[in-house]
C-alpha positions as a LaTeX table, in Angstrom:
\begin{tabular}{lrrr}
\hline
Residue & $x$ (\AA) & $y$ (\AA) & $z$ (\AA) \\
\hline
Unk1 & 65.00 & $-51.38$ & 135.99 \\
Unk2 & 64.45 & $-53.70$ & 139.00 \\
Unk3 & 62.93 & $-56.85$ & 138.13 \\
Unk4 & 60.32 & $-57.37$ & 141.42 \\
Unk5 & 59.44 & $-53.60$ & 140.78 \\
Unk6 & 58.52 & $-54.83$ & 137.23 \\
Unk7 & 56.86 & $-57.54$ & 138.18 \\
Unk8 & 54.42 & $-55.91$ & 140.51 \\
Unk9 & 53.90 & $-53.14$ & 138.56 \\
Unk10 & 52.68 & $-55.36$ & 134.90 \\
Unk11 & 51.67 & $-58.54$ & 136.23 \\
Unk12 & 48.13 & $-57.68$ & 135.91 \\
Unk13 & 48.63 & $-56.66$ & 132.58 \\
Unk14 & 50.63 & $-59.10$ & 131.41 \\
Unk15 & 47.99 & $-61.67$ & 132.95 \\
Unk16 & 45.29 & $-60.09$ & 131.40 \\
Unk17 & 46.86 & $-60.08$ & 128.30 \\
Unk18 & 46.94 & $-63.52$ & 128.06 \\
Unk19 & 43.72 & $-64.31$ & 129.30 \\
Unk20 & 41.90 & $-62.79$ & 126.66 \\
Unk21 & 44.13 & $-64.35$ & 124.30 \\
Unk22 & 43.49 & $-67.82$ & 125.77 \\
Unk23 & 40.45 & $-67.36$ & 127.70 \\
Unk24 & 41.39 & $-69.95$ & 130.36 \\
Unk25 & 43.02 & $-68.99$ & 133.49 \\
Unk26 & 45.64 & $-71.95$ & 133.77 \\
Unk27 & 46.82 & $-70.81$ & 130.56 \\
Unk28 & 47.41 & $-67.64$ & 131.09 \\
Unk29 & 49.17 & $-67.77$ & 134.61 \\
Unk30 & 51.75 & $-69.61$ & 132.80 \\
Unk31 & 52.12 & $-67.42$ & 129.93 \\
Unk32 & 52.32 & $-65.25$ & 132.89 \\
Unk33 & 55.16 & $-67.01$ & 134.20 \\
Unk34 & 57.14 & $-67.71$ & 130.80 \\
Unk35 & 56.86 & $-63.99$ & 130.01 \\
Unk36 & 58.61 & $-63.01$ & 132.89 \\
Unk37 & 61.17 & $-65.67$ & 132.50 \\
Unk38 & 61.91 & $-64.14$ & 129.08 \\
Unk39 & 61.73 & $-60.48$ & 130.44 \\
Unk40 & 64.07 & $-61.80$ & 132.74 \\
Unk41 & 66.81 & $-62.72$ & 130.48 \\
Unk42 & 66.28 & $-60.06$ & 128.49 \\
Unk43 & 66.02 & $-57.57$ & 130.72 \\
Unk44 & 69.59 & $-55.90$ & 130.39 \\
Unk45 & 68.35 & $-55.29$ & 126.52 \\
Unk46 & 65.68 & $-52.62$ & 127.66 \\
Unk47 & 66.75 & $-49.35$ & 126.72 \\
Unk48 & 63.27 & $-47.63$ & 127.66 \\
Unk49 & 61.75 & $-47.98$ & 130.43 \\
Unk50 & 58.65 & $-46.39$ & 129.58 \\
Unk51 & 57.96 & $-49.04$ & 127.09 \\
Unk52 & 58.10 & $-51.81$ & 129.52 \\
Unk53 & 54.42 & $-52.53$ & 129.47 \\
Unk54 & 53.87 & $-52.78$ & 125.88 \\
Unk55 & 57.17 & $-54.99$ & 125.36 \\
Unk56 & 55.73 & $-57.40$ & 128.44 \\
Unk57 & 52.33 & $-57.60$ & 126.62 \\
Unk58 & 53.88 & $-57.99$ & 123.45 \\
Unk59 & 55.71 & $-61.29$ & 124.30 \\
Unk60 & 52.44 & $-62.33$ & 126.34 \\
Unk61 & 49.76 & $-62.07$ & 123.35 \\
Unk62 & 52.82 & $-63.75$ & 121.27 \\
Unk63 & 53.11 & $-66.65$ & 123.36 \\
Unk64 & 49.55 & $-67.30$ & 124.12 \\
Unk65 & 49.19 & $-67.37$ & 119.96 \\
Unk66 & 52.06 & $-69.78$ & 120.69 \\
Unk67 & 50.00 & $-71.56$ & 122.84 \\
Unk68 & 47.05 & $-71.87$ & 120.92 \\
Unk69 & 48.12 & $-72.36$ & 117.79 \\
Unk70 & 50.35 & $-76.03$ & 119.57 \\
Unk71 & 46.71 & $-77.12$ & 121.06 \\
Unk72 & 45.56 & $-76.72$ & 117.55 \\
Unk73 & 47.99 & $-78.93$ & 116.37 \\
Unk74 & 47.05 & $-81.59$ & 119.07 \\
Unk75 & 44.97 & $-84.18$ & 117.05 \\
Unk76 & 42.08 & $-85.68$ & 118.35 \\
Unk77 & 40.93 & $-88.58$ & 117.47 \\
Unk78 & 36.93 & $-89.08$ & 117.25 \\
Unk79 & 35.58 & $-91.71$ & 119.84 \\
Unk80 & 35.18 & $-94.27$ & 117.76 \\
Unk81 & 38.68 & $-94.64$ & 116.69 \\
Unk82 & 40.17 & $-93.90$ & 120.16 \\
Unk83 & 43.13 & $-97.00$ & 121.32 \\
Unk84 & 41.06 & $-99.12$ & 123.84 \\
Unk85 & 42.41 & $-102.10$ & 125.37 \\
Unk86 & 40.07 & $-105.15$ & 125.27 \\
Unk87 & 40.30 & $-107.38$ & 127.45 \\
Unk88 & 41.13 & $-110.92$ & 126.30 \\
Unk89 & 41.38 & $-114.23$ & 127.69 \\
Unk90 & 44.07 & $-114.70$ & 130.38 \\
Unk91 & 44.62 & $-111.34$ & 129.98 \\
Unk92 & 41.56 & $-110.58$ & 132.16 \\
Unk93 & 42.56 & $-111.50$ & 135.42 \\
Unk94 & 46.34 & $-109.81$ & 135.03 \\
Unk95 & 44.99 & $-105.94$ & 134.83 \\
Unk96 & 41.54 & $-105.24$ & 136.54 \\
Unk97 & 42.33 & $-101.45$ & 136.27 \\
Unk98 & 42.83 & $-101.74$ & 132.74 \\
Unk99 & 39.38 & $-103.59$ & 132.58 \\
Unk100 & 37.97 & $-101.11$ & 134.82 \\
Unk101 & 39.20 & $-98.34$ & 132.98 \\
Unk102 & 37.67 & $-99.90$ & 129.50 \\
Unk103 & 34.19 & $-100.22$ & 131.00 \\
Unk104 & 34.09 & $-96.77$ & 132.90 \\
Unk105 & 34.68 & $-95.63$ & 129.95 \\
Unk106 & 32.38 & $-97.71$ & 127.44 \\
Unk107 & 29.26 & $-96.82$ & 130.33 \\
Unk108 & 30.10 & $-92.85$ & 129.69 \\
Unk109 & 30.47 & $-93.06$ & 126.10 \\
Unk110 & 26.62 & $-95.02$ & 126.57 \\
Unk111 & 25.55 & $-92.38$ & 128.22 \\
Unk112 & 26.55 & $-89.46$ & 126.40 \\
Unk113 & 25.14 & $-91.89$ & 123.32 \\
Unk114 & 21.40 & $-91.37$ & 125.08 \\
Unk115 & 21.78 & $-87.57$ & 125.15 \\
Unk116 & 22.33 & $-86.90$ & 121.01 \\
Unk117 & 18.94 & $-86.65$ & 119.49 \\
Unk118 & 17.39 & $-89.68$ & 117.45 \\
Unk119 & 18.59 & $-89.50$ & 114.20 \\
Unk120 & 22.31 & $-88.40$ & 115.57 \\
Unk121 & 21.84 & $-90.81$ & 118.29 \\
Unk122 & 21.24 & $-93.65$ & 115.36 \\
Unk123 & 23.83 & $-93.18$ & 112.72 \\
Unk124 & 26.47 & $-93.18$ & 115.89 \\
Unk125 & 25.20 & $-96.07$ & 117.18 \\
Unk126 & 25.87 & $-98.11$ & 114.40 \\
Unk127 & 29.59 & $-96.33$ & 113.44 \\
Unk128 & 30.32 & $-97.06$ & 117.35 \\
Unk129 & 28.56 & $-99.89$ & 118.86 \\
Unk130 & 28.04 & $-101.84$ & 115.63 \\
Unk131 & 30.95 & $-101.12$ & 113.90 \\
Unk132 & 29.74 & $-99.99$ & 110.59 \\
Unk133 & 30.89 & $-98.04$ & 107.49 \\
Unk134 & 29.24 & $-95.44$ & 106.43 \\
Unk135 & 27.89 & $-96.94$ & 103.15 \\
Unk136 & 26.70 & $-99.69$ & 105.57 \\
Unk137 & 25.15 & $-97.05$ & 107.38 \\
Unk138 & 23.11 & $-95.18$ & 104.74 \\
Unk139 & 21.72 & $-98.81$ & 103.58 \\
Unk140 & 20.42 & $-99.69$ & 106.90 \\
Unk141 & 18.70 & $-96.14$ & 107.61 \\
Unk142 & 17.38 & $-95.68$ & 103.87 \\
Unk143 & 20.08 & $-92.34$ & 103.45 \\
Unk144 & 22.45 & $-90.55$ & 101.38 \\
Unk145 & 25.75 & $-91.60$ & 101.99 \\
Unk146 & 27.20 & $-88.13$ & 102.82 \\
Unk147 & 23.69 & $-87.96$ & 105.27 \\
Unk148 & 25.35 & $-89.99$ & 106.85 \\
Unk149 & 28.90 & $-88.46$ & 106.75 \\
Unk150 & 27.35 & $-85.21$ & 108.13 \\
Unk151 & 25.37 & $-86.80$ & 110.76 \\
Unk152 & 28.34 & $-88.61$ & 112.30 \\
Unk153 & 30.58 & $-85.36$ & 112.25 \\
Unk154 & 27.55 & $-83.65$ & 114.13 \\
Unk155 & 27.15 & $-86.28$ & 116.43 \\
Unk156 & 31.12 & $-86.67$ & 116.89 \\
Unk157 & 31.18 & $-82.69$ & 117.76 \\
Unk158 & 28.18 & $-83.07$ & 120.48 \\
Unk159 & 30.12 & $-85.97$ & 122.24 \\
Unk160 & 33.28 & $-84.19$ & 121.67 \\
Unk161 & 31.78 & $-81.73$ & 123.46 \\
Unk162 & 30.22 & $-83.14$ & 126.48 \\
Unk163 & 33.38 & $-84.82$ & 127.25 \\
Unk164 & 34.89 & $-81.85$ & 126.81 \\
Unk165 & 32.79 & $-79.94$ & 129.57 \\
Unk166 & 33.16 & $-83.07$ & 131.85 \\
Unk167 & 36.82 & $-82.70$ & 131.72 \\
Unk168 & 37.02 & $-79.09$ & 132.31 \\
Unk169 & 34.35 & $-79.46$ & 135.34 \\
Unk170 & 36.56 & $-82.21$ & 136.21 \\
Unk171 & 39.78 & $-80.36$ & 135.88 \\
Unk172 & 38.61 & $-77.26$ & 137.63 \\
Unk173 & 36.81 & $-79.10$ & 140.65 \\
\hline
\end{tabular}
């Protein structure tokens, strides 16, 4: 079988496949693009031709499992724990963009902050801005310790969240 007459014949397919595996378009154009890499090499192997389709769609739904299943593996820390640089001393006037960068991001993290409902919008304020344990937490709000454990994982999903949409806006802008 010729390879370009493959490709225009299950490239929708194969696309599709992947897409509602993945359900994001960059994703799946380059599951798109490994699967026919694969197909490719492997393409003296095929011994029928009629099964083309379902072999091509078989190695795209496998790889965009693949695909997912990495991301899953990617570990995310929650805000509060994410590596900022603070600035310091002399080290203020050597890297503005790093100074920059630490504020523009401290001012969206404030306003994301404004957008969780009170009693979110309090427990995360002190884990964040205060720097406070949990115990600490419960103490100063008069609640049960895991209260306050379940609070901070709700408010740590909504923020999660919202940054999440921002970067997809921002990545598909």
């Amino acid at each position: 079988m010729d390879f370009c007459n493959m490709y225009e014949q299950y490239y929708q397919r194969v696309y599709y496949t992947a897409l509602k595996v993945t359900k994001n378009h960059c994703s799946a154009e380059d599951i798109l693009q490994e699967t026919f890499i694969k197909a490719y090499d492997k393409l003296d192997e095929v011994q029928e031709v009629g099964k083309v389709g379902a072999w091509l769609s078989t190695i795209a739904h496998r790889k965009a499992i693949d695909l997912l299943r990495k991301e899953k593996k990617m570990v995310i820390l929650p805000i509060e724990e994410l590596p900022l640089p603070v600035p310091k001393g002399d080290d203020m006037s050597s890297d503005v963009e790093q100074i920059c960068e630490y504020h523009h991001l401290q001012e969206n993290v404030k306003k994301r902050i404004i957008t969780l409902t009170p009693k979110l919008r309090a427990v995360f304020q002190l884990s964040y801005i205060r720097e406070m344990q949990e115990k600490e937490i419960a103490l100063e709000l008069n609640i049960s310790p895991s209260a306050v454990k379940s609070r901070l994982h709700r408010a740590r999903q909504v923020m999660k969240g919202k940054f999440n949409k921002e970067m997809m806006h921002y990545y598909t802008a």
